[in-house]
N, C-alpha and C positions, 0 to 999 in steps of 0.2 A: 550609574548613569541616570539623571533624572530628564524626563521629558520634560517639555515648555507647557503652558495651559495650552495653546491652542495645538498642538498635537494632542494631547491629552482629549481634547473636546471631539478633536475628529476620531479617536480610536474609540471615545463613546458611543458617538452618533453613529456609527458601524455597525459598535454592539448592538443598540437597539433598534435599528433597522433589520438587522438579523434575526430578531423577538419577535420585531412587527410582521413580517412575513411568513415566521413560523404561525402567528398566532392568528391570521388573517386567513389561511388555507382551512389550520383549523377549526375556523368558524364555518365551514363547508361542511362538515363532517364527513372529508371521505369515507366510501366503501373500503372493504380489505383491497378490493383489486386496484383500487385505486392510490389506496394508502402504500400501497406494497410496489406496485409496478406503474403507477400514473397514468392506470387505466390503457394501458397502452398504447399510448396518443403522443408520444414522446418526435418532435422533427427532428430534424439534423444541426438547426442551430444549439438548440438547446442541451442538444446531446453532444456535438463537441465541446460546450462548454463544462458538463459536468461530468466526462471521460478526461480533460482534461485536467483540470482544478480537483477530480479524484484520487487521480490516480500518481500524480506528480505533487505529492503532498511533502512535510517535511522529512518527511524519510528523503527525498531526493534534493530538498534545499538545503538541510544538513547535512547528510548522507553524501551526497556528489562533491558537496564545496568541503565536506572534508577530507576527501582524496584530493579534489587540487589543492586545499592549503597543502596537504603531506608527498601528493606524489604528481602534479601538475596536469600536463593537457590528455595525461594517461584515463582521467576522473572520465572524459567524455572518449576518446577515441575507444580507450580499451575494456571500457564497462559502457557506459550509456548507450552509445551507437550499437554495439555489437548486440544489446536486445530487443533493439527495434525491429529486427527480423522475423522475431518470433509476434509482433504487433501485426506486422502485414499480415500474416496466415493467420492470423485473428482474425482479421477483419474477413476475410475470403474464404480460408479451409473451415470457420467454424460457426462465421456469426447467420450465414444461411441455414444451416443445419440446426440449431437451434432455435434459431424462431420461427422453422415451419411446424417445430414440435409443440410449439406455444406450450411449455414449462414456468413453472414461476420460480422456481427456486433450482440449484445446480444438485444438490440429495436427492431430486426429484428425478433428475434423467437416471442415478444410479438405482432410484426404486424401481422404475419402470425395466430395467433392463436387467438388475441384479437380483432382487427382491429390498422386504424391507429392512433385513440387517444392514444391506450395503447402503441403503438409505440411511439408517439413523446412523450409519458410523461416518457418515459424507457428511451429516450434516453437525455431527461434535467436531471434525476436521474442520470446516468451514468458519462454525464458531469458534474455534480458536486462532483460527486465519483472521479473524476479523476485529477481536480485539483489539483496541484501540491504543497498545500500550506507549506505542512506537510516538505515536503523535501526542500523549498526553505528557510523554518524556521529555518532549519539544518542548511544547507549551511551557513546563515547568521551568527550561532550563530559558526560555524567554523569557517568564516573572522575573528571573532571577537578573538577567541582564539588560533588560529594558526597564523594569518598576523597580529592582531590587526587592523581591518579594521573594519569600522563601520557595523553592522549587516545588514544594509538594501543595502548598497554600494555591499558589500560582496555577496548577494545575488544574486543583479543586473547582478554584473561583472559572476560569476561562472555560474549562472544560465542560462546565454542565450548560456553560450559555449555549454550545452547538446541541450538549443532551436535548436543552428543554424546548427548542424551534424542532429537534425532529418527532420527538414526542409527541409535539402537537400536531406536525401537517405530513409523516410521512414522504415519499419520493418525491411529490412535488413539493414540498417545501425544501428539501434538499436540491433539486433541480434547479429552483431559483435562485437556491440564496448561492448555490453554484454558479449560476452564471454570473453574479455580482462581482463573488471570488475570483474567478478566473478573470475578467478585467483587473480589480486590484491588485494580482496577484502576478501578472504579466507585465503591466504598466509601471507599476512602481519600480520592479526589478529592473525593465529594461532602461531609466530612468538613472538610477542607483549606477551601475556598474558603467556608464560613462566616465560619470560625476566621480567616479571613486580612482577610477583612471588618472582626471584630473588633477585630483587632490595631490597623488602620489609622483606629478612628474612627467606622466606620459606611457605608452611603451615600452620607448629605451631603455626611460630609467625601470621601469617594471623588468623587465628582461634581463636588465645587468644584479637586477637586486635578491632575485630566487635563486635559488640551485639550477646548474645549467642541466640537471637531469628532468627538469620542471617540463623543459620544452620535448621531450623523447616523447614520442607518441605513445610505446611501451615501459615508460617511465622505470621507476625502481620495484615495480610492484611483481611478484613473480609471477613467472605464464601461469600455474595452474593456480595463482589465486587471483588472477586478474579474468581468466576462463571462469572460475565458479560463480564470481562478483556476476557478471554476465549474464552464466547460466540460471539466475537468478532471475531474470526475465520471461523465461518461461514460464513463471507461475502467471502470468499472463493469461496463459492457454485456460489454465483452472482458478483464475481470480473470481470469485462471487458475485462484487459488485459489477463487473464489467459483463458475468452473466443477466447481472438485476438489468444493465441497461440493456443487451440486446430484448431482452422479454419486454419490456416497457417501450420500444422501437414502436410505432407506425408498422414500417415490415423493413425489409432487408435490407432493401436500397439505403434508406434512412441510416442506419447503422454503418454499414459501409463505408458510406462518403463521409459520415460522423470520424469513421474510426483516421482514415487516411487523412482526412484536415485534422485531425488532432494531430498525427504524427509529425507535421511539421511544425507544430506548436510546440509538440515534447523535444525537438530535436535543437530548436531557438532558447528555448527554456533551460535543458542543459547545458549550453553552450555558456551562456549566460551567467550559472548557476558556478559553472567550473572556473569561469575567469573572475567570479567575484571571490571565491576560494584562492585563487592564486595571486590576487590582488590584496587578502589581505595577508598570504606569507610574503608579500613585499611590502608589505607596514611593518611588519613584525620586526623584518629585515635593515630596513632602515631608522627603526625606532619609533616611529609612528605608531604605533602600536606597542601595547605592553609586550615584554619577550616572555612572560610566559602563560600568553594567551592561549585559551585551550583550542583544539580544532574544531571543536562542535560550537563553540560561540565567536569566532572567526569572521562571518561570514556579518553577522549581527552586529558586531562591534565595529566592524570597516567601515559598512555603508551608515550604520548610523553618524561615524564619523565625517564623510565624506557628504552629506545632508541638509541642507537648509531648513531651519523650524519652517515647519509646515509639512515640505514633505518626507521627513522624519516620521509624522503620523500616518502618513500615507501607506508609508513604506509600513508600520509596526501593526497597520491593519489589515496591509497586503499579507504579515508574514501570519498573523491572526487567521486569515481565512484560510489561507493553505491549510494550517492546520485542523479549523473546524467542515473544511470541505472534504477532508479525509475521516473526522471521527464521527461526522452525522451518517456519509454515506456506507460504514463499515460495522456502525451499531447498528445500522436498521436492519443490514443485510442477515447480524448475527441474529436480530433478534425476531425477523421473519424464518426463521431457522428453530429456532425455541418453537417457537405458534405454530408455524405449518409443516414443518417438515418430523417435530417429536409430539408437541402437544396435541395438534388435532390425528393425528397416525393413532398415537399410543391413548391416549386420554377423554380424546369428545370426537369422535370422526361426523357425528353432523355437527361440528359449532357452526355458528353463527356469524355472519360479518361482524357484528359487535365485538360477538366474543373474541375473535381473531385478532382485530384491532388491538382488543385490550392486553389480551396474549402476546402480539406483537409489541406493544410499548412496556410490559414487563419485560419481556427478553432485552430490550434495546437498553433499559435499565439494568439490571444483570450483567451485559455486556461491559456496559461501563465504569461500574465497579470493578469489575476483574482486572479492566484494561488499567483502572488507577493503583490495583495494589500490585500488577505487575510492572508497572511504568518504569521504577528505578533499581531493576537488578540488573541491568545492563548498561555497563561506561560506553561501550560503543556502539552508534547508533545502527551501524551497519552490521553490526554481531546480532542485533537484534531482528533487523530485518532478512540476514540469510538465514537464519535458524526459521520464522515464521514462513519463508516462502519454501524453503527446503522440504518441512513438516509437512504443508498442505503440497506440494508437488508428488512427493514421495508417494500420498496416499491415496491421492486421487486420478491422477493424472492419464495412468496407463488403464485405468478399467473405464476412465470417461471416452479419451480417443479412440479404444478398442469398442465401447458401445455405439461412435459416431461411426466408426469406418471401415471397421472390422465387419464384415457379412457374415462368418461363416458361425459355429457353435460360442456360445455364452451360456456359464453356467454361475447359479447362486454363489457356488464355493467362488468361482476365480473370482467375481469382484469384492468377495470379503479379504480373500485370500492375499490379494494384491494392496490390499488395504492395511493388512496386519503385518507382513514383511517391508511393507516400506515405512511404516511405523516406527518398529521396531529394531530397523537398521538405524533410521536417524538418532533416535534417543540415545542407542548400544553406543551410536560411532560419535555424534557428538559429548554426551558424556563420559563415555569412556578416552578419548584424547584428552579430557579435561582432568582424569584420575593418572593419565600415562605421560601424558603432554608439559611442558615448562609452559608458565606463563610468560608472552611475550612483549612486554614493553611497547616498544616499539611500532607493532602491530595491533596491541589490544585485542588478543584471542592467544587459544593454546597452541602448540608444535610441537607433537613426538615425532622424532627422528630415531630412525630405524636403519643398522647398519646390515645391508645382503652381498653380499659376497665382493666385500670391501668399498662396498659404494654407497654414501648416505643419504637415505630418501626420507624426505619432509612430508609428513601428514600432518596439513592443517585444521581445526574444527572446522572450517567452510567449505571443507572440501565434502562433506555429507553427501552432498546428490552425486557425486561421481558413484558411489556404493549403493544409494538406496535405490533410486531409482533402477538401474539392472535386478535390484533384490524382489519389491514390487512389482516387475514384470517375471519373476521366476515365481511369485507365489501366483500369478492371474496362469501361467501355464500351468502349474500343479492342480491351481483350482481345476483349472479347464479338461485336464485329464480325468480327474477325477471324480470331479462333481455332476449331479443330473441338470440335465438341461433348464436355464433359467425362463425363456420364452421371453414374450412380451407381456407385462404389467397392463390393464387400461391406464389410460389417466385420470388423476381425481377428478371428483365431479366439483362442479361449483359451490362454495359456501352460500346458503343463504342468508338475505336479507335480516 
């Protein structure tokens, strides 16, 4: 697929606008608390636009549009919507609660309330939550269908332009260049998926030309893997960055009405996301499209098809940002996690705002390598992202709620405790289905089938949190019986200048 020059000119001028901004904040030289959480000064426009354009990165523009190309209006009724519910008690059960603690980092509320093992094991969970591998895998498989550039090449090159704007300006650099994304990133697509409509006929002919199981709200996809897809939204509750933006809030309110205007922005977005998915298994369907176009590049090949030069580059900058508004705000997160929650704990407990900075932009580098050498061991995008939410739910989730809401005994044991059985379930049950399990085609994950007393039951690899999570909550009660009481932690003191 080759772009035109002036597509080509405007996915530049993007780029470097993206630099310019990074490199502009930079010349400020924020402090840590500034670099880290934007001094905490953050309103409510600013914050839906970069809870948006965070959090609804390519995981969900690939991700979502490759269950409507596979399994139709199921992509949004029976996964998307169903974990917006766990967004509302974000906004409400959790985001007051956290920011009357004024915490900078999410390892942080488990020091104060666990000690410091449950901290530094919250905060190796978090940085592997945050790895970036999910969106560099994106980016890659964009080089490859928009420039024809080698996926890992592609990677490399687009992926360090978001490194090197956060490197430079921290949250507010990402803050802004978010708000930019989230226009491009809304605009184009809602722009795109008319036009693509269009191209293909209309409706009708949309509707006559898919599988008629396209239109079943619970599609082909089965209840318990279309529940786990789902239950995948939880990790919402214990997301990092979406903790970085409540601490970075003005105060609650801010956040709040942040979180709720985003929700109908995510809710338009998937909608969106799902019919340009299903738009292009009616290209596919009527020829319009190669037939043996993959489902992850579906979505990229339709609308670019359906596109006028011009906003072709629009569009290849809108899909450019999603991606880099997800891997600036996910290294920082990992790599304020390295600096303040291992390195100055274990290493310098008085550094220095400097130092922390500096500590901070190594971690955020570290992050991003790992995120590039893990990017491509995963065909499916969404194997990728319920294994990553599964692992950080598993480990954090029951010793964080039970420190917000839980009043009665907490001890050191249960939130290590709860940490190392949900661990340790996910790894067991996902690995181990993958040593027991048939690979399935069709689905792109493993299935052991298990026959009890003449009846066969399906264990899927996604199905992990149905196990671990119960597992996790059995090690926080073991802890809890067991272990001496953990008390209240202070909170750290301020770095200095």
């Amino acid at each position: 697929m080759t772009l035109s020059a002036i597509d080509l000119t405007i996915v530049g001028s993007y780029v470097l606008a993206m630099l310019g901004i990074g490199y502009y904040v930079f010349r400020k030289a924020p402090s840590f608390e500034e670099y880290l959480v934007a001094g905490r000064s953050m309103t409510t426009p600013i914050l839906v636009c970069s809870l948006a354009s965070t959090y609804y990165g390519l995981d969900v523009l690939f991700g979502t549009s490759e269950i409507g190309f596979n399994d139709g209006v199921v992509a949004f009724f029976g996964y998307s919507e169903l974990s917006l519910g766990f967004y509302v008690f974000a906004a409400y059960g959790l985001s007051r609660k956290l920011k009357a603690a004024r915490f900078i980092s999410l390892p942080e509320i488990l020091e104060r309330n666990y000690g410091p093992s449950a901290g530094y094991l919250g905060a190796i969970s978090s940085i592997l939550y945050s790895i970036p591998a999910l969106s560099l895998f994106a980016l890659g498989r964009i080089s490859e269908v928009m420039f024809g550039i080698d996926a890992h090449i592609g990677a490399l090159v687009l992926g360090s332009i978001a490194l090197l704007y956060t490197l430079w300006g921290g949250l507010w650099a990402v803050a802004i260049t978010d708000t930019i994304q989230f226009v491009f990133m809304c605009i184009t697509l809602a722009i795109a998926v008319p036009l693509l409509m269009s191209e293909l006929g209309g409706f009708e002919a949309v509707a006559a030309s898919v599988p008629e199981t396209h239109f079943d709200l619970f599609g082909g996809i089965p209840i318990w893997l279309m529940i786990a897809y789902a239950a995948t939204g939880i990790s919402i509750l214990v997301d990092p960055a979406f903790y970085q933006r409540i601490f970075a809030a003005q105060n609650f309110r801010q956040i709040r009405n942040a979180m709720l205007i985003a929700l109908l922005v995510w809710g338009a977005y998937d909608w969106l996301v799902t019919a340009a998915g299903m738009l292009a298994r009616a290209g596919v369907e009527v020829g319009a499209l190669p037939a043996d176009l993959h489902s992850n590049d579906a979505l990229l090949t339709a609308v670019v098809m359906a596109l006028p030069i011009g906003l072709i580059g629009f569009f290849v900058a809108g899909v450019l940002a999603t991606a880099m508004s997800t891997i600036d705000s996910y290294c920082l997160v990992a790599g304020s996690n390295i600096s303040y929650d291992i390195y100055r704990p274990l290493v310098k407990p008085n550094a220095t705002d400097r130092e922390l900075v500096r500590a901070t932009k190594i971690g955020i580098a570290i992050s991003w390598v790992l995120g590039y050498i893990l990017a491509f061991l995963f065909d499916r995008l969404m194997s990728l992202w319920v294994f990553n939410a599964s692992l950080m739910t598993s480990t954090v989730l029951v010793p964080i709620l039970m420190s917000l809401f839980w009043k009665g005994r907490k001890t050191r044991a249960a939130g290590v405790l709860s940490f190392v059985f949900g661990m340790l379930s996910v790894i067991f049950y996902y690995f181990g289905i993958s040593q027991l399990g048939v690979y399935d085609e069709t689905w792109g994950t493993y299935i052991w089938t298990v026959e009890i007393g003449g009846t066969p039951y399906a264990f899927w690899q996604e199905y992990s949190l149905f196990f671990s999570l119960p597992m996790s909550f059995l090690g926080f009660l073991i802890g809890n019986v067991f272990g001496h009481s953990a008390g209240q932690a202070p909170a750290r003191q301020e770095a200095r200048p």
